[in-house]
N, C-alpha and C positions, 0 to 999 in steps of 0.2 A: 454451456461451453461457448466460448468465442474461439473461433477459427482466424487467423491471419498467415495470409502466405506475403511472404518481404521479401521480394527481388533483393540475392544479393546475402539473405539471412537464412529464408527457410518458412519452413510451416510453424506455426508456433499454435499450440490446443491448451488453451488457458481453460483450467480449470476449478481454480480457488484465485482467491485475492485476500493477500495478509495484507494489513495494513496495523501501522502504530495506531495508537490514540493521541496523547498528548506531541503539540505541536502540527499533527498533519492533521486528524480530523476534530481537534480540539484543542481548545486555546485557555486556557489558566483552569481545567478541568469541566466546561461547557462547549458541547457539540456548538462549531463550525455553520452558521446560516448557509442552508442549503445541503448540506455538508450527509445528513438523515435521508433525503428524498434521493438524492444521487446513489447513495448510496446502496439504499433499500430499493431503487429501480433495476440495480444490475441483478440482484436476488434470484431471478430465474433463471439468468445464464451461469453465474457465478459462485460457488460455495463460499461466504466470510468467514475469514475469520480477524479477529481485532487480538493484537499483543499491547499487555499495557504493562509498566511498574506500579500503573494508580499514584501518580507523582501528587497528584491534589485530591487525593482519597475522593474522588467523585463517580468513579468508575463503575460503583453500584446505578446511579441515577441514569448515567449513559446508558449501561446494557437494557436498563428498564424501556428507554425513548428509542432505542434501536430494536427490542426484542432478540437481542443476541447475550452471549456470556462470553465474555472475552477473556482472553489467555490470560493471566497473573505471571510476568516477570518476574523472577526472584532481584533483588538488587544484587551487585557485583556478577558480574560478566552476562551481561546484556545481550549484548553484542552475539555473543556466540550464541547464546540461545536461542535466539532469534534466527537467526540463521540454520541452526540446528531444527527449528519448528516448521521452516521451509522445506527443507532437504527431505523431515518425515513426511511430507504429504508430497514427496517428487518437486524436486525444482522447475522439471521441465514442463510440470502444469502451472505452475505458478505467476503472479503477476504480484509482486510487492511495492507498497507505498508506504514513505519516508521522507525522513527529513533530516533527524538527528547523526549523530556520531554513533551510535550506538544502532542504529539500520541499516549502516553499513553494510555488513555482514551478508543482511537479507536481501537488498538491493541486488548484490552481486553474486549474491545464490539463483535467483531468482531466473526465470525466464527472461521474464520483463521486469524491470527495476523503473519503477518513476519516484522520481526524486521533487518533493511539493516543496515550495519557495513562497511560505507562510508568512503568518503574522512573527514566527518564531524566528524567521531565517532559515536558513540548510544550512546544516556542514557541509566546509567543503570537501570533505571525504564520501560522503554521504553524495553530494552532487557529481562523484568524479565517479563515482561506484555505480547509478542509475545509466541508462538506456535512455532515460525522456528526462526533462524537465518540466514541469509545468507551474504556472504563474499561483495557483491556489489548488484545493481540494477539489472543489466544483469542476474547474475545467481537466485535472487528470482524471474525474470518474467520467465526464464528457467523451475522452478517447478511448474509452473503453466500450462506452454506449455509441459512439460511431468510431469504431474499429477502424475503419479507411482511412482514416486521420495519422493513426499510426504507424500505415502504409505507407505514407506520406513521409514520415519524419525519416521511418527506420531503414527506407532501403536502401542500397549501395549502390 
């Protein structure tokens, strides 16, 4: 679990982190340089989980280099589901990462919504919807592994 108290916001008890695949921790269907060790470091504070559509049917090879099995999106309504897969694990433990139009949803179900500014771009729904921005994948799992950073962005 990561603990953050934010002047201004409150206690926040992060205790999963959804994130997409395609786009935030992967780019034309190959894991993100750096993008595995960041991510497999938060592991023992953090429950993963990974939502994908498998847009470049590569999804198989990712869970393999992550040791995880990630969610399968059905196509058409995205969005919701996503959202709806935060809600069942409680929003208010949650910490989601995104990018797309379609994370929308999860961003702003989320606890903590960060919104990654990839090789892909962000929507800007998707950026209006997040809590953070952050410049790539690496440095949003960075604030997460030093939490005081987020102390930093989010108080009032």
């Amino acid at each position: 679990m990561i603990e953050l108290d934010v002047p201004g916001r409150g206690l926040f008890r992060l205790q999963h982190l959804v994130s997409d695949v395609n786009g935030t921790l992967a780019v034309d269907g190959r894991l993100i340089d750096g993008a595995a060790r960041s991510l497999l470091a938060l592991s023992d504070r953090l429950t993963l989980h990974l939502l994908t559509a498998d847009t470049h049917g590569r999804q198989a090879a990712i869970d393999g280099q992550l040791g995880l099995k990630a969610v399968r999106i059905p196509a058409g309504g995205e969005a919701e589901a996503k959202a709806a897969y935060v809600r069942s694990l409680g929003s208010e433990s949650v910490v989601a990462l995104g990018q797309g139009a379609n994370d929308t949803g999860m961003l702003r179900e989320a606890a903590l919504g960060i919104c990654i500014l990839g090789p892909e771009g962000a929507a800007v729904e998707a950026l209006m919807a997040a809590d953070v921005a952050a410049p790539n994948i690496t440095e949003a799992l960075a604030l997460l592994a030093q939490p005081l950073r987020l102390v930093a962005t989010l108080r009032r």
